[in-house]
N, C-alpha and C positions, 0 to 999 in steps of 0.2 A: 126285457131290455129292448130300447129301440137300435135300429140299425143307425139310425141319422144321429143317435146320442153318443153311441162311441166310436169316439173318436180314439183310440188306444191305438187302432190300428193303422193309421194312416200312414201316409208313405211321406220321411223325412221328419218325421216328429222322434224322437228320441225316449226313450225309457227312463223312468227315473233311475234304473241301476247306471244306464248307458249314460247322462246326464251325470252322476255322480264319479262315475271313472273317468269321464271328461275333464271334470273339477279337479280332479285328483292328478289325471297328464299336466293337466295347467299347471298348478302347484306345486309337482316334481318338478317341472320344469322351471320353475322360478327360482324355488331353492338351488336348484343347481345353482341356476344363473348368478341368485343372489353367494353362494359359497364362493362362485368363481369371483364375484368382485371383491368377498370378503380376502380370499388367498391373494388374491393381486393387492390388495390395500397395503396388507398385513407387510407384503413384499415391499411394497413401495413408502413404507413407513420404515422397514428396517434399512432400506438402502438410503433413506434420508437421515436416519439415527447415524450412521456410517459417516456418511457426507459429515453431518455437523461435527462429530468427534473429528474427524479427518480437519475440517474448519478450524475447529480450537486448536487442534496442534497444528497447524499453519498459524494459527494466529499467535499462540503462545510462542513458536521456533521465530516469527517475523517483530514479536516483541520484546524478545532476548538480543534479536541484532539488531534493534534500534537504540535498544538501552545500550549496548556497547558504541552504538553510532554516536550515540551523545554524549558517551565519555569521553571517546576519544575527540571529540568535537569540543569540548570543553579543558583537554588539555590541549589540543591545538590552541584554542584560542588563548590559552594563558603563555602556550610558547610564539604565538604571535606578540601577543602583548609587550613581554619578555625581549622580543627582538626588535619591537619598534622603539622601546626603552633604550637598547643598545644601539639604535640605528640614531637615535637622535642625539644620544652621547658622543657617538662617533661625529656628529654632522657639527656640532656644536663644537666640537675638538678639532675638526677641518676649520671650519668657520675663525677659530682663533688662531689659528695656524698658518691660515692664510693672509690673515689682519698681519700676525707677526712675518712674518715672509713680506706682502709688502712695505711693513713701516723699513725693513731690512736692505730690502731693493731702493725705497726709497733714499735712504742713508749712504745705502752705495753710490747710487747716480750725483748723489749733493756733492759726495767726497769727491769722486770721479771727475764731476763739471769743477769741482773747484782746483783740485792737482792740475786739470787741463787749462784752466783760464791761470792758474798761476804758472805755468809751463807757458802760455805763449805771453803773458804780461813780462815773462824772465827774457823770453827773445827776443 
């Protein structure tokens, strides 16, 4: 064997067992890393699972009191309806009420001017 041919011994060349436990630190090491982001996923999937259920029942609780919003939105509007009916009844019944009130007033003032103009044609 030459001296110049091996190189086995050299200083910073590694061993193929030392090489292989190298590979091997690498590789725990990753695994770990990789379980650490698997555990943190795992984490952050069940806290979005959370979230969404949490979601639906907001959203289920916020579409229960809208459905009541619209009911009662839709009997308001029928008791509005209901009262503009009777507001225009009422208005309609002023209206002739008023017509009769003046034809009334007017009747008075004719009678009135005429007692008076016969009262000073008497004196």
């Amino acid at each position: 064997m030459h001296t110049e041919d091996d190189t086995a011994d050299w200083l910073g060349i590694p061993t193929p067992l030392e090489t292989c436990r190298q590979h091997i630190l690498l590789l725990e090491n990753e695994i770990a890393e990789l379980t650490r982001q698997l555990r943190e996923s795992r984490h952050n999937v069940f806290k979005l699972v959370e979230m969404h259920d949490q979601a639906l029942k907001e959203r289920d609780s916020q579409a229960r009191l809208l459905t009541a919003a619209e009911e009662r939105l839709a009997r308001l509007e029928i008791e509005a309806r209901d009262l503009n009916s009777t507001i225009y009844s009422l208005r309609m019944i002023e209206a002739q009420r008023n017509h009769l009130l003046r034809e009334k007033l007017e009747r008075d003032e004719k009678e009135f001017a005429e007692k008076n103009h016969l009262s000073r044609s008497e004196s």
